[in-house]
Biotite code that builds the C-alpha atoms (Angstrom):
import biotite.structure as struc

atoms = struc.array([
    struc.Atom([7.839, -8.556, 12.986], chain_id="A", res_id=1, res_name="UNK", atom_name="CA", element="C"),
    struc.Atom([7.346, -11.040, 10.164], chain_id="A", res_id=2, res_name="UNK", atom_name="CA", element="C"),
    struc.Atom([4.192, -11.266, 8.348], chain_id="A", res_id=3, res_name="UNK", atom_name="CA", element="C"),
    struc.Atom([2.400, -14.133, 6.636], chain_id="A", res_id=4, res_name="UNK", atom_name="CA", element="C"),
    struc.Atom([0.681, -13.520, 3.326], chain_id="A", res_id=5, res_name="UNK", atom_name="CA", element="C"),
    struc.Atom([-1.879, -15.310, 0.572], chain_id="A", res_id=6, res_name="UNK", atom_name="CA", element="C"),
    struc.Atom([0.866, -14.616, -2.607], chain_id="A", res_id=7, res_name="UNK", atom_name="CA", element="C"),
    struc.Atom([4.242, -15.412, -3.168], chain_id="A", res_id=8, res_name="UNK", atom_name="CA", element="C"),
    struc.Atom([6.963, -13.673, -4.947], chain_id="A", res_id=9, res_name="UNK", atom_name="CA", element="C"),
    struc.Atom([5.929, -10.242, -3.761], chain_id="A", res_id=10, res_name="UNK", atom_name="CA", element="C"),
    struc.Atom([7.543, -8.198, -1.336], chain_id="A", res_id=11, res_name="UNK", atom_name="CA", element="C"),
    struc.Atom([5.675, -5.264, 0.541], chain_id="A", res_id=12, res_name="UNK", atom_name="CA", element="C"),
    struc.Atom([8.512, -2.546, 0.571], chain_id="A", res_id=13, res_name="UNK", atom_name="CA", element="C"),
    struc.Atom([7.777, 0.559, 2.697], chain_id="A", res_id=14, res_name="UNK", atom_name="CA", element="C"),
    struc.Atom([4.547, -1.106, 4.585], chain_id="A", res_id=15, res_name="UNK", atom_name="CA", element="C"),
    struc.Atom([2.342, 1.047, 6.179], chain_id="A", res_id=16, res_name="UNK", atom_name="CA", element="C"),
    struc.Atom([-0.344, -0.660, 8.182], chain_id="A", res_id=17, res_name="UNK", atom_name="CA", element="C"),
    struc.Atom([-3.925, 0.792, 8.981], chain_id="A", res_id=18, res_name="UNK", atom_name="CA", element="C"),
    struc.Atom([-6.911, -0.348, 11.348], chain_id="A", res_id=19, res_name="UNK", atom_name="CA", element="C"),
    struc.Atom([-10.069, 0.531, 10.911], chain_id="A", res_id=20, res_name="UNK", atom_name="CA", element="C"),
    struc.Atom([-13.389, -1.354, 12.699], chain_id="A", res_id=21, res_name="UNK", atom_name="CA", element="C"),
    struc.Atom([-11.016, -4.296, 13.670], chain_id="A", res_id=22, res_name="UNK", atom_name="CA", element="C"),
    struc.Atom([-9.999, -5.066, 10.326], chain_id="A", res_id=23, res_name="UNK", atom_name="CA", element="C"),
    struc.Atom([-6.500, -4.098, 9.439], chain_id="A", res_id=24, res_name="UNK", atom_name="CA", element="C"),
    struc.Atom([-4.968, -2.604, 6.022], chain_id="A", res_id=25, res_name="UNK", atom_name="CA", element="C"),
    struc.Atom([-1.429, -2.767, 4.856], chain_id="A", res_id=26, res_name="UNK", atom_name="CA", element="C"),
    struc.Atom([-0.432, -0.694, 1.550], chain_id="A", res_id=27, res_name="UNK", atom_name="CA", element="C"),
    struc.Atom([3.298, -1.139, 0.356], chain_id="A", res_id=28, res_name="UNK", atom_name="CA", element="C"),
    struc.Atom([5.609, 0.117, -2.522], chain_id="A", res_id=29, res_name="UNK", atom_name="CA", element="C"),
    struc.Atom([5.108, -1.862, -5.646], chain_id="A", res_id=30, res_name="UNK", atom_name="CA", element="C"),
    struc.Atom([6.285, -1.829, -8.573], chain_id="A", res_id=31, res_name="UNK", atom_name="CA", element="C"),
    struc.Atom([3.333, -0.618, -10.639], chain_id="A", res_id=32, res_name="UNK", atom_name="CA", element="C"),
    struc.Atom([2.289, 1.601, -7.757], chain_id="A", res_id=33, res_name="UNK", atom_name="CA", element="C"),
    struc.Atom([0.930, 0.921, -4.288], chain_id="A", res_id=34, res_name="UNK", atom_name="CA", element="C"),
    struc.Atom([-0.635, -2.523, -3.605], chain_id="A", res_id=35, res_name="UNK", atom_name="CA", element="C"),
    struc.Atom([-3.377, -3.582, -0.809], chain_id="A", res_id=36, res_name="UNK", atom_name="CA", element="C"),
    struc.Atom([-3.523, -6.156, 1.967], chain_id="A", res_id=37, res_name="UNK", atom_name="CA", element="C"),
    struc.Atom([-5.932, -7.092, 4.582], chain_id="A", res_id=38, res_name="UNK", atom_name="CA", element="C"),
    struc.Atom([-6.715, -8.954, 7.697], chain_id="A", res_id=39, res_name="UNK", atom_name="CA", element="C"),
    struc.Atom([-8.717, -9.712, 10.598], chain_id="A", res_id=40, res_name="UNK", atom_name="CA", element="C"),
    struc.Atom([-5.447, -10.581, 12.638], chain_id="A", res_id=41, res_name="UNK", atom_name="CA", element="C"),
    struc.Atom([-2.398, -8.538, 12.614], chain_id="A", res_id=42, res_name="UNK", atom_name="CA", element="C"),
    struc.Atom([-0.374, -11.435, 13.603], chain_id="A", res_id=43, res_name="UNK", atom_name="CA", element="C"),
    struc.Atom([-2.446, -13.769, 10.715], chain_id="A", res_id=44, res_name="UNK", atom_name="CA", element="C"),
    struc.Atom([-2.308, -14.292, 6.850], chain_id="A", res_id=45, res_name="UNK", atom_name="CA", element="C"),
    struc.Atom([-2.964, -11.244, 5.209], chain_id="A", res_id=46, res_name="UNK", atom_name="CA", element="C"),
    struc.Atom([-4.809, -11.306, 1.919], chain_id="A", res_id=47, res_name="UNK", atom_name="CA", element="C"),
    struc.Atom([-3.848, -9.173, -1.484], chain_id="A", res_id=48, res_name="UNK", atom_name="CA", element="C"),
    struc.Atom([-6.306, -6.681, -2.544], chain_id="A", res_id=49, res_name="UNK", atom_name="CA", element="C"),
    struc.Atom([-4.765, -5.464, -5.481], chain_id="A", res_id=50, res_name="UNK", atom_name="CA", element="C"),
    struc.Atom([-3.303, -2.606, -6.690], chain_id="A", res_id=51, res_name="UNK", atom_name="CA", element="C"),
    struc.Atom([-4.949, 0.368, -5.292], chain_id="A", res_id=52, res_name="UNK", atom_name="CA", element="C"),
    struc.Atom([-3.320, 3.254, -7.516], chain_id="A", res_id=53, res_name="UNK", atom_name="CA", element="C"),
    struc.Atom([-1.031, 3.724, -10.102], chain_id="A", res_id=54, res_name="UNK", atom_name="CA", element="C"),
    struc.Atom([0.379, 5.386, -12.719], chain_id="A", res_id=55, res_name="UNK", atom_name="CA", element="C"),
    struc.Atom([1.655, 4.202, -16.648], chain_id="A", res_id=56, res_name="UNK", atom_name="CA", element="C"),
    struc.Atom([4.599, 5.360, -18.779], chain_id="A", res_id=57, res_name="UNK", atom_name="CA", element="C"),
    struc.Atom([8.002, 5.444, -18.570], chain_id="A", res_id=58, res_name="UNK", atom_name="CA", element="C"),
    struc.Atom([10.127, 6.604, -15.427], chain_id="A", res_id=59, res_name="UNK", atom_name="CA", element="C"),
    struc.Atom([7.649, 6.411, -12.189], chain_id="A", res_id=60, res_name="UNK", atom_name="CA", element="C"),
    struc.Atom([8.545, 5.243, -8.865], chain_id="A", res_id=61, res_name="UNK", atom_name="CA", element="C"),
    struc.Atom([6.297, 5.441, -5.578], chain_id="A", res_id=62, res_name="UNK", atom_name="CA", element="C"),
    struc.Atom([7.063, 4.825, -2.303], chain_id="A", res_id=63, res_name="UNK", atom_name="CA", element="C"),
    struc.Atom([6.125, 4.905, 1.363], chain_id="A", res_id=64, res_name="UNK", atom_name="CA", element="C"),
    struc.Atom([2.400, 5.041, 1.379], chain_id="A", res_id=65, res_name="UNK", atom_name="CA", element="C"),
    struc.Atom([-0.093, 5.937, 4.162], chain_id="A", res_id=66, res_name="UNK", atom_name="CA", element="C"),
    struc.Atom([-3.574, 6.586, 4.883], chain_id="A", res_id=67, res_name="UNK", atom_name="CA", element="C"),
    struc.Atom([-5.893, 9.012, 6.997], chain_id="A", res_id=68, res_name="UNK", atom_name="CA", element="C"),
    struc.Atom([-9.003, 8.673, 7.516], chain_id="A", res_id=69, res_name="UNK", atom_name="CA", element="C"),
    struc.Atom([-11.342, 12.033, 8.300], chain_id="A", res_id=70, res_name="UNK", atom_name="CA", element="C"),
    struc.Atom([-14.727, 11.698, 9.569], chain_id="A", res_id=71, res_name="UNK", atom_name="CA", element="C"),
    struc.Atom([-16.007, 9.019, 6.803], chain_id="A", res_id=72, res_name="UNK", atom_name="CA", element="C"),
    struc.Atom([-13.391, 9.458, 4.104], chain_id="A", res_id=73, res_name="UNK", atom_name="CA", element="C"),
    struc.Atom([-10.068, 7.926, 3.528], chain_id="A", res_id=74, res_name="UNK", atom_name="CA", element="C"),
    struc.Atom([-7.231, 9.605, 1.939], chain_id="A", res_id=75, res_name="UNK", atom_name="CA", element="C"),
    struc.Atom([-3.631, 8.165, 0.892], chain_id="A", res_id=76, res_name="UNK", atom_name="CA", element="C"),
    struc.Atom([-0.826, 10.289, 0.830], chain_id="A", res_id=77, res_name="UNK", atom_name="CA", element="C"),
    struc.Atom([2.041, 8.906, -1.636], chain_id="A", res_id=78, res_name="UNK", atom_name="CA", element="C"),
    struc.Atom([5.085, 10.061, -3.106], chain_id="A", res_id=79, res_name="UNK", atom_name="CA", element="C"),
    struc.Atom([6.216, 9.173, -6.802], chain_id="A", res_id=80, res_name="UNK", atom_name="CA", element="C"),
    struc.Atom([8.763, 10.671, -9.233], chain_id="A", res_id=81, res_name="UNK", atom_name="CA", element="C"),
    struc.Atom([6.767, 10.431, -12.853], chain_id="A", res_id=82, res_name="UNK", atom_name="CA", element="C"),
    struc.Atom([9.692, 11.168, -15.665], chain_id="A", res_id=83, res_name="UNK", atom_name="CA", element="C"),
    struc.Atom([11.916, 14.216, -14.595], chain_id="A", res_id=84, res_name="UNK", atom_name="CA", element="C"),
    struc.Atom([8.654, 15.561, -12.598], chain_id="A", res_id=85, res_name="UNK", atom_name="CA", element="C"),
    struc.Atom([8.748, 15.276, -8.233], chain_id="A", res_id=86, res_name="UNK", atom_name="CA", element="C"),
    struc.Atom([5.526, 14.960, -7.286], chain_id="A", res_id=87, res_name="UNK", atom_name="CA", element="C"),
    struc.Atom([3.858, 14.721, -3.750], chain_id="A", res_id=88, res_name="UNK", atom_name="CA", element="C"),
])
């Protein structure tokens, strides 16, 4: 499936896509942590959010982010090396 989006010279590595009250979400890999689309259409142009979490310094990398939601929260689940450190 190819997707259409609002910005060029991105690339949305690991997507993950999420609905929620007909609207749906996309959160990808990025390089200064996980980035944030959206769209009323899955098949349409999908608009960047921004970057919806990161971290600074020397030696991170994220990938392959996802979100739950529970009852009236939201919660992303992400993995990212920070330095020497593995992290979940």
């Amino acid at each position: 499936m190819k997707l259409s989006f609002n910005v060029q010279n991105k690339s949305q590595a690991d997507p993950f896509i999420f609905e929620d009250g007909g609207r749906f979400y996309l959160y990808v890999t990025a390089g200064e942590g996980v980035e944030a689309y959206s769209s009323d259409d899955i098949f349409g142009t999908w608009k960047f959010e921004g970057v919806v979490t990161k971290l600074t310094g020397e030696g991170k990398t994220f990938w392959a982010p996802s979100i739950i939601k529970i009852e009236d929260k939201y919660y992303m689940y992400v993995s990212f090396i920070r330095g020497n450190e593995f992290q979940f």
